[in-house]
mmCIF file of the N, C-alpha and C atoms, coordinates in Angstrom:
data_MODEL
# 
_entry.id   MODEL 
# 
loop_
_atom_site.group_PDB 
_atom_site.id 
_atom_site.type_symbol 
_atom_site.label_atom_id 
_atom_site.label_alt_id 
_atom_site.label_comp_id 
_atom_site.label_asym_id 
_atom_site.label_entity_id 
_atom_site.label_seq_id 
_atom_site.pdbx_PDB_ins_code 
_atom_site.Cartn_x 
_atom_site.Cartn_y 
_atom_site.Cartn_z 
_atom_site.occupancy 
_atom_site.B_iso_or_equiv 
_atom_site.pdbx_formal_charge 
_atom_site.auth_seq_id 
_atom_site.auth_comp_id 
_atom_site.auth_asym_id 
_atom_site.auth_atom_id 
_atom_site.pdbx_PDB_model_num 
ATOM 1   N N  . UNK A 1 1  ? 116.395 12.073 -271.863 1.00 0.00 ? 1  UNK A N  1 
ATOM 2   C CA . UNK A 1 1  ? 114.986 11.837 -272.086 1.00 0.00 ? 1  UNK A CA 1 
ATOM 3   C C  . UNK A 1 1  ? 114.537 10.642 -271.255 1.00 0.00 ? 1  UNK A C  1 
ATOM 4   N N  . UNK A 1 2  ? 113.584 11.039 -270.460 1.00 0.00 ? 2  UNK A N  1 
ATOM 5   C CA . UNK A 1 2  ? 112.500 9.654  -269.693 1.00 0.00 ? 2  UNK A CA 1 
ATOM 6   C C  . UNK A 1 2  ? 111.876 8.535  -270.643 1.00 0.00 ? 2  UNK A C  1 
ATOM 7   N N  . UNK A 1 3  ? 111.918 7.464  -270.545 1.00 0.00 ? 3  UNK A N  1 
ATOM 8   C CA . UNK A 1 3  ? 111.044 6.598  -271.322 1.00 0.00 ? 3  UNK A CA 1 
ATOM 9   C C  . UNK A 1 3  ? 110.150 6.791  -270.220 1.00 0.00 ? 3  UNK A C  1 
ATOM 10  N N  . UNK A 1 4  ? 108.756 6.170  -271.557 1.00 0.00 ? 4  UNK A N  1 
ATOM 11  C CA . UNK A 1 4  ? 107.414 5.909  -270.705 1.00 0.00 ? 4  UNK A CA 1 
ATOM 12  C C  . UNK A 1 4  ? 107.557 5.017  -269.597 1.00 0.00 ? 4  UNK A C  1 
ATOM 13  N N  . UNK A 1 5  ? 106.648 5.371  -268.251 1.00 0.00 ? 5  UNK A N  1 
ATOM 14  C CA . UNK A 1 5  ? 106.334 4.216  -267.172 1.00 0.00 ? 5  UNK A CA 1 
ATOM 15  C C  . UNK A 1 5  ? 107.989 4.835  -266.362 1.00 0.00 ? 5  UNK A C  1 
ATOM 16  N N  . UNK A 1 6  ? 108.939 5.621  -266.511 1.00 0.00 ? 6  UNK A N  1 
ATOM 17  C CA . UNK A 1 6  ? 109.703 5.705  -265.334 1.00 0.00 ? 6  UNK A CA 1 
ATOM 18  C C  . UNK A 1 6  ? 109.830 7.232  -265.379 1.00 0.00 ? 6  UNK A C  1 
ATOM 19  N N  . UNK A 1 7  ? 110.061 6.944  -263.799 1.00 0.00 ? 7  UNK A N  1 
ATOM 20  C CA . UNK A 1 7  ? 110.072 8.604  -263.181 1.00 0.00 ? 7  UNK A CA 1 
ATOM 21  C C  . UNK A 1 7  ? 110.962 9.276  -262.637 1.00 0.00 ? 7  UNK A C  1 
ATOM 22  N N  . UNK A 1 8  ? 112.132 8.902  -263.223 1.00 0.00 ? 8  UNK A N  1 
ATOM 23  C CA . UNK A 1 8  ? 113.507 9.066  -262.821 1.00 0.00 ? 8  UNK A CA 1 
ATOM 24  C C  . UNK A 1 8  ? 113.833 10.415 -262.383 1.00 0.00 ? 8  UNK A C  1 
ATOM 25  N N  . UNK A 1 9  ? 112.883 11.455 -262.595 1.00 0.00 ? 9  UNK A N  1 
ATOM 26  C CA . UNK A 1 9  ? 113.176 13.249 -262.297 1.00 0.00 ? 9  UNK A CA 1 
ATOM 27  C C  . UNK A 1 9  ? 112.032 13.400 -261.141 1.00 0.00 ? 9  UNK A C  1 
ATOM 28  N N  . UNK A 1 10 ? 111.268 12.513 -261.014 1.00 0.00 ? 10 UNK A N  1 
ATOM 29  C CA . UNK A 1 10 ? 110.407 12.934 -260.373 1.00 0.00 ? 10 UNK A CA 1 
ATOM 30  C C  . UNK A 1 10 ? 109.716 12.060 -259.066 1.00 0.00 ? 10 UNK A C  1 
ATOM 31  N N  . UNK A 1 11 ? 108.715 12.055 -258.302 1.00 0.00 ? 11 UNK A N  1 
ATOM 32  C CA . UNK A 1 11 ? 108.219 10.792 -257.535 1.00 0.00 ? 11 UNK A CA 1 
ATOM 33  C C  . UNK A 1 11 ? 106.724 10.573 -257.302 1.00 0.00 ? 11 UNK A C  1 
ATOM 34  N N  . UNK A 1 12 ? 106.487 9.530  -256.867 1.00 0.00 ? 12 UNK A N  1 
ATOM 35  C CA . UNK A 1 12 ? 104.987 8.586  -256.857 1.00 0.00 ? 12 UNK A CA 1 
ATOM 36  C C  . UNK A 1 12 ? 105.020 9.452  -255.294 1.00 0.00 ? 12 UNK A C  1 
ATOM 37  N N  . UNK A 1 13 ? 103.625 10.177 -255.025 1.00 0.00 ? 13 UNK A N  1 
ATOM 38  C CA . UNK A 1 13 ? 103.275 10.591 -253.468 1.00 0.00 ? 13 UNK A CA 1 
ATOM 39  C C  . UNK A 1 13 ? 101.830 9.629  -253.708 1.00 0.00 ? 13 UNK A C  1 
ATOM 40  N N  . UNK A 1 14 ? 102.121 8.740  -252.458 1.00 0.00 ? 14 UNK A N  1 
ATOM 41  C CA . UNK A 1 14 ? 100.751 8.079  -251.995 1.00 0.00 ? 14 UNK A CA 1 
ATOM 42  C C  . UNK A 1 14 ? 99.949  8.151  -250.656 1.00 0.00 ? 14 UNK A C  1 
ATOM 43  N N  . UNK A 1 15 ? 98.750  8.444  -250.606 1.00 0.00 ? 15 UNK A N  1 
ATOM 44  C CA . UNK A 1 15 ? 97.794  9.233  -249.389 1.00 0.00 ? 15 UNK A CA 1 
ATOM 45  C C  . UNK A 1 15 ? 97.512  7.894  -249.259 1.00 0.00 ? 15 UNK A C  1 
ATOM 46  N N  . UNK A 1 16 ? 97.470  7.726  -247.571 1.00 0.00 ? 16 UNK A N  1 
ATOM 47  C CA . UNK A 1 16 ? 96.532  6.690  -247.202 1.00 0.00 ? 16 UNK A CA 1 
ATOM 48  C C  . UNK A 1 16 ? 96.120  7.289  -246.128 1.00 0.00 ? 16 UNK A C  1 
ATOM 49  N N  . UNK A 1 17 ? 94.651  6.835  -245.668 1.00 0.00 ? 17 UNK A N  1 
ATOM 50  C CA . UNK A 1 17 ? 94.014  6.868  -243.981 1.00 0.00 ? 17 UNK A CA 1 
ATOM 51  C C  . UNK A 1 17 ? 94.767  6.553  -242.918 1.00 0.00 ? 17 UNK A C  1 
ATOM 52  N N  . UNK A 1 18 ? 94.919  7.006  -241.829 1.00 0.00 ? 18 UNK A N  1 
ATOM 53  C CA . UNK A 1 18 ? 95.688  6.243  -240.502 1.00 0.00 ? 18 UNK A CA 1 
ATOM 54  C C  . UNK A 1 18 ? 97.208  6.695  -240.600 1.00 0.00 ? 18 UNK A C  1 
ATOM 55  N N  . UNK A 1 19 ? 97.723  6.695  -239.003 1.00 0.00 ? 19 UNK A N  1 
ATOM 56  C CA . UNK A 1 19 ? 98.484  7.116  -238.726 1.00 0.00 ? 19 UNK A CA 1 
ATOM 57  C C  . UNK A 1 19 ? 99.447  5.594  -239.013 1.00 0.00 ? 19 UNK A C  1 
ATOM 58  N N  . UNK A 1 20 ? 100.384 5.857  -239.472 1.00 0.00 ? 20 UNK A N  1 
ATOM 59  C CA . UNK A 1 20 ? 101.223 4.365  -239.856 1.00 0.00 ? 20 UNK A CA 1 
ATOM 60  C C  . UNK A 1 20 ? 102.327 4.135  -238.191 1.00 0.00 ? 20 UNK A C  1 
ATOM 61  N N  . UNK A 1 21 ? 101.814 3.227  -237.980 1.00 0.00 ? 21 UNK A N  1 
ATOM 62  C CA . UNK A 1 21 ? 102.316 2.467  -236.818 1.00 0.00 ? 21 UNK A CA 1 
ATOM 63  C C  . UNK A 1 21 ? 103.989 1.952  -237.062 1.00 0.00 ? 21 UNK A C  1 
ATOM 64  N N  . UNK A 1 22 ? 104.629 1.545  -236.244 1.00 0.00 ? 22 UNK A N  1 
ATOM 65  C CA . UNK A 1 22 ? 106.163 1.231  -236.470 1.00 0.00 ? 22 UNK A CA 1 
ATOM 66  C C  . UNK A 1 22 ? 106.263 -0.037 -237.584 1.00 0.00 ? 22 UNK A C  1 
ATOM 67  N N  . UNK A 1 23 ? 105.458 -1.433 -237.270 1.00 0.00 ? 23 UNK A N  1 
ATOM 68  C CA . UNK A 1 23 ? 104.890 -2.147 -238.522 1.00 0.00 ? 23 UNK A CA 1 
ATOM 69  C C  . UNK A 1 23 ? 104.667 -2.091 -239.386 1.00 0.00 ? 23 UNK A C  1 
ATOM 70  N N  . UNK A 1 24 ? 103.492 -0.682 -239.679 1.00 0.00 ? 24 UNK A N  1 
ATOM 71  C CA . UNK A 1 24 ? 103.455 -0.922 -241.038 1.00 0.00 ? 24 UNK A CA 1 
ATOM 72  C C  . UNK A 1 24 ? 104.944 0.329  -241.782 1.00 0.00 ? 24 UNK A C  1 
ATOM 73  N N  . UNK A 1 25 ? 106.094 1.140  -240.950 1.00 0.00 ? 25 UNK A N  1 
ATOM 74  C CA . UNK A 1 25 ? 106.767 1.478  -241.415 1.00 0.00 ? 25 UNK A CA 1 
ATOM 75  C C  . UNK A 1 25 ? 107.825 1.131  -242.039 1.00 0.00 ? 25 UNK A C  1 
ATOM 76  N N  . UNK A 1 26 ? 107.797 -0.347 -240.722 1.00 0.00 ? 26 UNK A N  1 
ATOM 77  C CA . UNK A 1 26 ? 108.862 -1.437 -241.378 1.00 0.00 ? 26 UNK A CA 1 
ATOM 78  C C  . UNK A 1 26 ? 108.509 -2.197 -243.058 1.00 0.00 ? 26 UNK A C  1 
ATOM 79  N N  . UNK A 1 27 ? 107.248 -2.033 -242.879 1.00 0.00 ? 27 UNK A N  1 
ATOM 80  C CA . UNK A 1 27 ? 106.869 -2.294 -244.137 1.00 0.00 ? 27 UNK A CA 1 
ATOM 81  C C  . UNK A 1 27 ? 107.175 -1.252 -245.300 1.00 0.00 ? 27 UNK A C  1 
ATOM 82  N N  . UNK A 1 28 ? 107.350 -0.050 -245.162 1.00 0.00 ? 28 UNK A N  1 
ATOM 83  C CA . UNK A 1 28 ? 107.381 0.957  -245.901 1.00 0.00 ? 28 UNK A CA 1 
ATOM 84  C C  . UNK A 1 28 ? 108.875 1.396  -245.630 1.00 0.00 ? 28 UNK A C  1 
ATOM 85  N N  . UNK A 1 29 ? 109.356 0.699  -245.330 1.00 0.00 ? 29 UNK A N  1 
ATOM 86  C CA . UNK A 1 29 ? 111.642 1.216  -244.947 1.00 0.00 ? 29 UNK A CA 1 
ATOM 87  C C  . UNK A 1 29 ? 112.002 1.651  -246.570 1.00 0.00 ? 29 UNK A C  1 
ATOM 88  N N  . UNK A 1 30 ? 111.507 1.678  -247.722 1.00 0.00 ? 30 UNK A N  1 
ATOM 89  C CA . UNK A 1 30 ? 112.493 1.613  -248.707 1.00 0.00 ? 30 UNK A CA 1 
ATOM 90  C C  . UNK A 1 30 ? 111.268 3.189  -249.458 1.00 0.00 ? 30 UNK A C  1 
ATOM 91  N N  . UNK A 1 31 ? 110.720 3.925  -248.575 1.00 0.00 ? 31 UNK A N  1 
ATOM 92  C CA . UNK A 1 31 ? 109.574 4.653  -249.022 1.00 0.00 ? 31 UNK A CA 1 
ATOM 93  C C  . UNK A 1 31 ? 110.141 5.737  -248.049 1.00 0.00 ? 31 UNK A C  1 
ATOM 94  N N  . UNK A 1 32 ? 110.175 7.021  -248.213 1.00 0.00 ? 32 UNK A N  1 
ATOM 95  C CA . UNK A 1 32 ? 109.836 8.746  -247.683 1.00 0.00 ? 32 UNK A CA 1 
ATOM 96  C C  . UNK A 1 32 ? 109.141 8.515  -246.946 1.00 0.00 ? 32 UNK A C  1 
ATOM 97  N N  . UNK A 1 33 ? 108.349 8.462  -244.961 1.00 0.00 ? 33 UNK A N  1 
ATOM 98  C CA . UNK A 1 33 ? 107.084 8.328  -244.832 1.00 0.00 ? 33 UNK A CA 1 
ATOM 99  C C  . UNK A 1 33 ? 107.134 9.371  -243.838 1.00 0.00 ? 33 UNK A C  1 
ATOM 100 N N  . UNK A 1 34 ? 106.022 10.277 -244.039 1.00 0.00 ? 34 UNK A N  1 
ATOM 101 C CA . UNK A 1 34 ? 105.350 11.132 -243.451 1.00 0.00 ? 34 UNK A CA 1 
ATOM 102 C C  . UNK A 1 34 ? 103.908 11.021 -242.802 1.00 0.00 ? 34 UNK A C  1 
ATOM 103 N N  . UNK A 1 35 ? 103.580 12.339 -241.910 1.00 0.00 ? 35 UNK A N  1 
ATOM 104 C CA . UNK A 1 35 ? 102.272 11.998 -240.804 1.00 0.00 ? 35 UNK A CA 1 
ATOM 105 C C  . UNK A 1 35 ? 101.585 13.252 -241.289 1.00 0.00 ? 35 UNK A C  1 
ATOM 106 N N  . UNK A 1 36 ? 100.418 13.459 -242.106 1.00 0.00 ? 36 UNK A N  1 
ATOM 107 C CA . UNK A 1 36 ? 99.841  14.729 -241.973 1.00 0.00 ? 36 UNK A CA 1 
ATOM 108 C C  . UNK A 1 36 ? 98.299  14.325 -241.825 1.00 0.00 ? 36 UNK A C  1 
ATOM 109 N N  . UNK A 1 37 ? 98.409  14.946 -240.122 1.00 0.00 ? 37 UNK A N  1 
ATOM 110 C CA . UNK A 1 37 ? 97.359  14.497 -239.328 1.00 0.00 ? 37 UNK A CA 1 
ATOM 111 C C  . UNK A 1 37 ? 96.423  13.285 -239.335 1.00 0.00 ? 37 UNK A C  1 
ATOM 112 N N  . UNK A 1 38 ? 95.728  12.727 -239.856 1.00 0.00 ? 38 UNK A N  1 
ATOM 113 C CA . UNK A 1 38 ? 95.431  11.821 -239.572 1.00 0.00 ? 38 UNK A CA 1 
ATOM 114 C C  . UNK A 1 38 ? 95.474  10.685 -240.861 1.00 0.00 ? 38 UNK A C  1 
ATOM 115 N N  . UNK A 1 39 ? 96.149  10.908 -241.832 1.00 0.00 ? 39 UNK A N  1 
ATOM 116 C CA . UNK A 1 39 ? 96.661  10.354 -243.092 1.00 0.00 ? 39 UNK A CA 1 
ATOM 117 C C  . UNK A 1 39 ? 98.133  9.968  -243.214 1.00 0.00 ? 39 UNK A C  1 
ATOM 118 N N  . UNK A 1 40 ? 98.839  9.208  -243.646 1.00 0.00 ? 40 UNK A N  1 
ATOM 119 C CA . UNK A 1 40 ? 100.097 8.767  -243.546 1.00 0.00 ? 40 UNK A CA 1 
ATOM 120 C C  . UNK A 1 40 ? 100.302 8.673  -244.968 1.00 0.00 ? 40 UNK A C  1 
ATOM 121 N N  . UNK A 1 41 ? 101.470 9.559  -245.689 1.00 0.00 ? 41 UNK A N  1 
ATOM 122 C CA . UNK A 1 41 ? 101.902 9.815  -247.061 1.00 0.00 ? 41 UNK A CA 1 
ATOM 123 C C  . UNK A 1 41 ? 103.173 9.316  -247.059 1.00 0.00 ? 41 UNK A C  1 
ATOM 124 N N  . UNK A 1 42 ? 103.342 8.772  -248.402 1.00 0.00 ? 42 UNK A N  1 
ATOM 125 C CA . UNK A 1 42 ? 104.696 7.803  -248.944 1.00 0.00 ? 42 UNK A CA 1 
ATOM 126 C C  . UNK A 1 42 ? 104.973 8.271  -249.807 1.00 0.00 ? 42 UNK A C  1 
ATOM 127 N N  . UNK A 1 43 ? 105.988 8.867  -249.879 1.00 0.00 ? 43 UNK A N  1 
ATOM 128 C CA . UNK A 1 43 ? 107.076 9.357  -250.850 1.00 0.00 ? 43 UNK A CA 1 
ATOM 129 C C  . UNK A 1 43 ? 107.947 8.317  -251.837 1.00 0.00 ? 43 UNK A C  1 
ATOM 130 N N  . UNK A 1 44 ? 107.937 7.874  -253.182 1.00 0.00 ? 44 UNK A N  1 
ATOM 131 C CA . UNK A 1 44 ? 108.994 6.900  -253.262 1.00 0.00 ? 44 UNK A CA 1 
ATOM 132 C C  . UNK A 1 44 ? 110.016 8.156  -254.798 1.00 0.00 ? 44 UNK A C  1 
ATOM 133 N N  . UNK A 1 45 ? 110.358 7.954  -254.371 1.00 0.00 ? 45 UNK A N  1 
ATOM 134 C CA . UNK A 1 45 ? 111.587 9.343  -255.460 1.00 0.00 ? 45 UNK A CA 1 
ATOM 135 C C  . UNK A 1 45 ? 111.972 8.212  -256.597 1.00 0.00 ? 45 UNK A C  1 
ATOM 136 N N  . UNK A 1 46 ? 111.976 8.685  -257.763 1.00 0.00 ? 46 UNK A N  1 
ATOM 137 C CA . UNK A 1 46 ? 112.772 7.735  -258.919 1.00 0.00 ? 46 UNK A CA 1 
ATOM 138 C C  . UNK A 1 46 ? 112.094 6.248  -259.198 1.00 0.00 ? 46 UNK A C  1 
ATOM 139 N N  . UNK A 1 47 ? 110.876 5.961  -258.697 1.00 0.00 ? 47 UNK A N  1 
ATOM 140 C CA . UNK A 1 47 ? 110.478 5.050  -258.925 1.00 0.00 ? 47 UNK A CA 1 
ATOM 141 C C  . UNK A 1 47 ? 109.578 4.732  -260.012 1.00 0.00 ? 47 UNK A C  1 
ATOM 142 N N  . UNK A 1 48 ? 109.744 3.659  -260.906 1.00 0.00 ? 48 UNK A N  1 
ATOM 143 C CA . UNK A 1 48 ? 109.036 3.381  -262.056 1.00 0.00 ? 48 UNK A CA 1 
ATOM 144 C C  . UNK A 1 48 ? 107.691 3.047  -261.919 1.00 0.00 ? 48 UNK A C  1 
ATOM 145 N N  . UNK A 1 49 ? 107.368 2.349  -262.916 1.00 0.00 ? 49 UNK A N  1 
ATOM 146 C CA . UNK A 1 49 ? 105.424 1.915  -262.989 1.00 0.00 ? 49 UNK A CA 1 
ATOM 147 C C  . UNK A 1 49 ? 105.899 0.349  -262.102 1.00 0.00 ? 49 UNK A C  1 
ATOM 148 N N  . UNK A 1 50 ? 106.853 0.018  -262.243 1.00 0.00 ? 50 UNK A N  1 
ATOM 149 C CA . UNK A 1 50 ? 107.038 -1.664 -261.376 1.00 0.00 ? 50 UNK A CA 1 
ATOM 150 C C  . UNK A 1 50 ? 107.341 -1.438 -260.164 1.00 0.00 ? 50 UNK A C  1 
ATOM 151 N N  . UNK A 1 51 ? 107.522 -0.602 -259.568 1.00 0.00 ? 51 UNK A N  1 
ATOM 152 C CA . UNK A 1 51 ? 108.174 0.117  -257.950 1.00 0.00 ? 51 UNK A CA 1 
ATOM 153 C C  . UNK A 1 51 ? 106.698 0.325  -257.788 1.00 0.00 ? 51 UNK A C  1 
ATOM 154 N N  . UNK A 1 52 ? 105.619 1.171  -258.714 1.00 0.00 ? 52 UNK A N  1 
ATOM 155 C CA . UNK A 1 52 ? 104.802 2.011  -258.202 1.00 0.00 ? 52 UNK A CA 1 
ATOM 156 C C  . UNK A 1 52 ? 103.942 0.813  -257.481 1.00 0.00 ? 52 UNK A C  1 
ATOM 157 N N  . UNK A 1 53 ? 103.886 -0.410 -259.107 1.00 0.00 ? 53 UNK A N  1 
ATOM 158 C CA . UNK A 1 53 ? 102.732 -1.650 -258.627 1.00 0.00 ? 53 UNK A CA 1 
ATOM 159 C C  . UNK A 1 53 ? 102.908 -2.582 -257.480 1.00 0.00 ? 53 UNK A C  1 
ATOM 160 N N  . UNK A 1 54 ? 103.909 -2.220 -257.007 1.00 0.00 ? 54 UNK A N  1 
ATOM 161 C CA . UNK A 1 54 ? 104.555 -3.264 -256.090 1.00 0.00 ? 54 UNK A CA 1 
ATOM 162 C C  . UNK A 1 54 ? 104.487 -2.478 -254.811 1.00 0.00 ? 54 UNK A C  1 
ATOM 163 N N  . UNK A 1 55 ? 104.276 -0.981 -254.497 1.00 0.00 ? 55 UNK A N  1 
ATOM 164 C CA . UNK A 1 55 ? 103.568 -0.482 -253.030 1.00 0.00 ? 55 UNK A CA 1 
ATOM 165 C C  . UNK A 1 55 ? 102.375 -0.787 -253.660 1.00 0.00 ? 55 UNK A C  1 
ATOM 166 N N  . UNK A 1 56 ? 101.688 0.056  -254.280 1.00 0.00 ? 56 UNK A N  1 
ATOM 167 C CA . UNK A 1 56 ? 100.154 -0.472 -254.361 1.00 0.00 ? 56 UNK A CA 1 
ATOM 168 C C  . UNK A 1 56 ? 99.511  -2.017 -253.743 1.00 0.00 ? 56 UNK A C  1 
ATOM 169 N N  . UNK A 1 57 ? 100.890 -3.090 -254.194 1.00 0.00 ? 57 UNK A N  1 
ATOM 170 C CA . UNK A 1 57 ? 100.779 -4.388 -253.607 1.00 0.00 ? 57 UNK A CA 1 
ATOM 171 C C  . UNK A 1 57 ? 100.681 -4.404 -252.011 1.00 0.00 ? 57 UNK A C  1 
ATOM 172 N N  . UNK A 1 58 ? 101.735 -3.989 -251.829 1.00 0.00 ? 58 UNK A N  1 
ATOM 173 C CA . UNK A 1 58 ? 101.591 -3.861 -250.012 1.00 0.00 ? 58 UNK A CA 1 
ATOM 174 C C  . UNK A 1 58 ? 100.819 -3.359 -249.668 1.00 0.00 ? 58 UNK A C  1 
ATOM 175 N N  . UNK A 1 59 ? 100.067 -2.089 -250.358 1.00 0.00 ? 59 UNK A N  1 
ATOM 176 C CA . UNK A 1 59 ? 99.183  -1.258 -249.600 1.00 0.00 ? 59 UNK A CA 1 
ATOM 177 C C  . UNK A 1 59 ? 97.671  -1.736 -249.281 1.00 0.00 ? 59 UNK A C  1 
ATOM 178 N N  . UNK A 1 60 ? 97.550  -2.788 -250.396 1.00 0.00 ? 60 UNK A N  1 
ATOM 179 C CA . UNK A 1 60 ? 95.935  -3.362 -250.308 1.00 0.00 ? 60 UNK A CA 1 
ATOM 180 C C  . UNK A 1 60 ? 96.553  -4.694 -249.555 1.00 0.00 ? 60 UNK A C  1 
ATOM 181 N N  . UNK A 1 61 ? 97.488  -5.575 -249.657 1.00 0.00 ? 61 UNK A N  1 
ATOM 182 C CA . UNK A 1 61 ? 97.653  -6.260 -248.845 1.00 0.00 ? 61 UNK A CA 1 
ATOM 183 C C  . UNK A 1 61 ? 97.500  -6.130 -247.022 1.00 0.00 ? 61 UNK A C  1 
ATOM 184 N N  . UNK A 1 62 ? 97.997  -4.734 -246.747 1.00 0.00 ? 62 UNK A N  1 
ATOM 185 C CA . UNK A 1 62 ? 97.788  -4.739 -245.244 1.00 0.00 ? 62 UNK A CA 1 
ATOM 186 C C  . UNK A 1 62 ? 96.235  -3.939 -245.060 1.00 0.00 ? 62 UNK A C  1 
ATOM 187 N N  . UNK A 1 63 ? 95.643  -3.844 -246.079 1.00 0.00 ? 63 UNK A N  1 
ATOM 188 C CA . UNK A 1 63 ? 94.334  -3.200 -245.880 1.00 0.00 ? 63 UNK A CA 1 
ATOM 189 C C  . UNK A 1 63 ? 93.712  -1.844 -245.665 1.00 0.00 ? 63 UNK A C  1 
ATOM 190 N N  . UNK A 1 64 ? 95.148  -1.210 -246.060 1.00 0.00 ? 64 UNK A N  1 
ATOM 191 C CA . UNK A 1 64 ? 95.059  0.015  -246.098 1.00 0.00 ? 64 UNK A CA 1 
ATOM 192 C C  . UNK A 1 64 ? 93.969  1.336  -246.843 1.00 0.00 ? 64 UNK A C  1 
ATOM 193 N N  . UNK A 1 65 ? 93.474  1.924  -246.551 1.00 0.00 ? 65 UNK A N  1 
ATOM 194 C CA . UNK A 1 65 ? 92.496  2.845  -247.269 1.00 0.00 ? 65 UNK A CA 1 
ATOM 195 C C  . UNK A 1 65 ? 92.963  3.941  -248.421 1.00 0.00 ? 65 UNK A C  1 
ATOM 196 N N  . UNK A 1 66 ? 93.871  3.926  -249.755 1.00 0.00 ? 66 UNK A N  1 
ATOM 197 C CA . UNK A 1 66 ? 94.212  4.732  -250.194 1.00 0.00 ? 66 UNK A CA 1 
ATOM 198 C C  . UNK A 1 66 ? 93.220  5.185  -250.410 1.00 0.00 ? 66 UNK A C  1 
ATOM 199 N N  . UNK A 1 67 ? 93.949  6.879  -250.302 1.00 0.00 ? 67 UNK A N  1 
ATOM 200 C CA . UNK A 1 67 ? 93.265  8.665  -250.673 1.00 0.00 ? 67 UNK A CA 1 
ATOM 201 C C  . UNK A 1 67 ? 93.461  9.061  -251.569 1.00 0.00 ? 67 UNK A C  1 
ATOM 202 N N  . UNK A 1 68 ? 94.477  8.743  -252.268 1.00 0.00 ? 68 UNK A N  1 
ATOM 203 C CA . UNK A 1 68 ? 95.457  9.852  -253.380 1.00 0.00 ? 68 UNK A CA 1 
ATOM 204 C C  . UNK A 1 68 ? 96.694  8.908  -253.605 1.00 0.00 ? 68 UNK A C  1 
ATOM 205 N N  . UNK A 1 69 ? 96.857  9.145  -255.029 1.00 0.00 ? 69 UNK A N  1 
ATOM 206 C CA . UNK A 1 69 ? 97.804  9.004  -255.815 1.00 0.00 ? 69 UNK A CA 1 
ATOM 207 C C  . UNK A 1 69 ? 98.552  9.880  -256.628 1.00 0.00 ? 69 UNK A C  1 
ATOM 208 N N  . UNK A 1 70 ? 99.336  10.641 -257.131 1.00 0.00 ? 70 UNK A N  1 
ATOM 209 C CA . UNK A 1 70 ? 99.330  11.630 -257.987 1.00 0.00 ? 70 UNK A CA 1 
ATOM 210 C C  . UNK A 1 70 ? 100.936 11.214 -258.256 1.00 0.00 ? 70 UNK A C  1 
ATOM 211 N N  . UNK A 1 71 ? 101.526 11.789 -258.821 1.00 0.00 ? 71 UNK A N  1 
ATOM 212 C CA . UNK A 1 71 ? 103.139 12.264 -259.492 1.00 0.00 ? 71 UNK A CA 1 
ATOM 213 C C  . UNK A 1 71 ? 103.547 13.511 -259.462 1.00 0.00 ? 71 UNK A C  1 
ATOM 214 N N  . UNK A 1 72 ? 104.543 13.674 -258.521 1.00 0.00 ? 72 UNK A N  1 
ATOM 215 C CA . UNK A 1 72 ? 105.146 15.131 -258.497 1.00 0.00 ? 72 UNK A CA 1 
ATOM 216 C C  . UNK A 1 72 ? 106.283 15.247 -258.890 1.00 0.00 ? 72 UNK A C  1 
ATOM 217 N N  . UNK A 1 73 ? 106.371 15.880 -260.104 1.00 0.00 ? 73 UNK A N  1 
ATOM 218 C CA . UNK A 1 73 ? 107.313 16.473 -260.997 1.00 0.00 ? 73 UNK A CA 1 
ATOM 219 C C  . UNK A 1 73 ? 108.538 16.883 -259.956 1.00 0.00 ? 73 UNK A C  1 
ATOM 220 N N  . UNK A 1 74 ? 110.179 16.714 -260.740 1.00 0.00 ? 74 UNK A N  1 
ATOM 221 C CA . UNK A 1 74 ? 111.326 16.800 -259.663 1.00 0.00 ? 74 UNK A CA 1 
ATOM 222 C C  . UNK A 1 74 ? 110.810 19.090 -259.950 1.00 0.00 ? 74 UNK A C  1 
ATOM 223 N N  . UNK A 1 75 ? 111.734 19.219 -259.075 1.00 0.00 ? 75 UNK A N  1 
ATOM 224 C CA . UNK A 1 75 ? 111.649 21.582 -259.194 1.00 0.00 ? 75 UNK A CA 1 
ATOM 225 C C  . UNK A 1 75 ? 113.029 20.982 -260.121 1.00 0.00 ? 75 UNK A C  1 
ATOM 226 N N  . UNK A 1 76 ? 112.963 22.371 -260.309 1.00 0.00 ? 76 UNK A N  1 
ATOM 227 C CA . UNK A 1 76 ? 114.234 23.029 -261.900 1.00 0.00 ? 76 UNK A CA 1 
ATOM 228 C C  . UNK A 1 76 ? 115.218 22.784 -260.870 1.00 0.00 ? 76 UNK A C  1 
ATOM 229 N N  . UNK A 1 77 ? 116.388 22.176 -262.047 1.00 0.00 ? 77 UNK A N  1 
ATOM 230 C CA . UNK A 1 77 ? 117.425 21.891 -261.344 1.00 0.00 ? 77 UNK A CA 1 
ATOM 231 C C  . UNK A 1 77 ? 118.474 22.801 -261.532 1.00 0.00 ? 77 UNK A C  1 
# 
């Protein structure tokens, strides 16, 4: 059983504007990062509500435009 606030089966997908440059990837090394077209999405797998608040931190720190936030459930194992 999951306690509340962790997502241990599942992961945080975060949409932002802009194509993420090598900088801000280095910033994102411990994150999934993908390019779909002109938006740059972060994958973080198994991460809790304190993982989640702590990209959110980086993400308004470098000034980034989040799109989307959501939680995607892990598929049947």
């Amino acid at each position: 059983m999951t306690k509340p606030g962790n997502v241990a089966d599942g992961a945080y997908v975060i949409t932002v504007r802009g194509v993420a440059g090598p900088w801000v990837r280095g910033v994102f090394d411990d994150t999934e990062l993908s390019v779909a077209g002109d938006t740059t999405v972060l994958r973080c797998a198994g991460a809790d509500q304190a993982a989640l608040h702590g990209l959110l931190h980086r993400i308004e720190d470098l000034g980034l435009e989040l799109l989307d936030i959501h939680r995607e459930s892990a598929g049947p194992a």
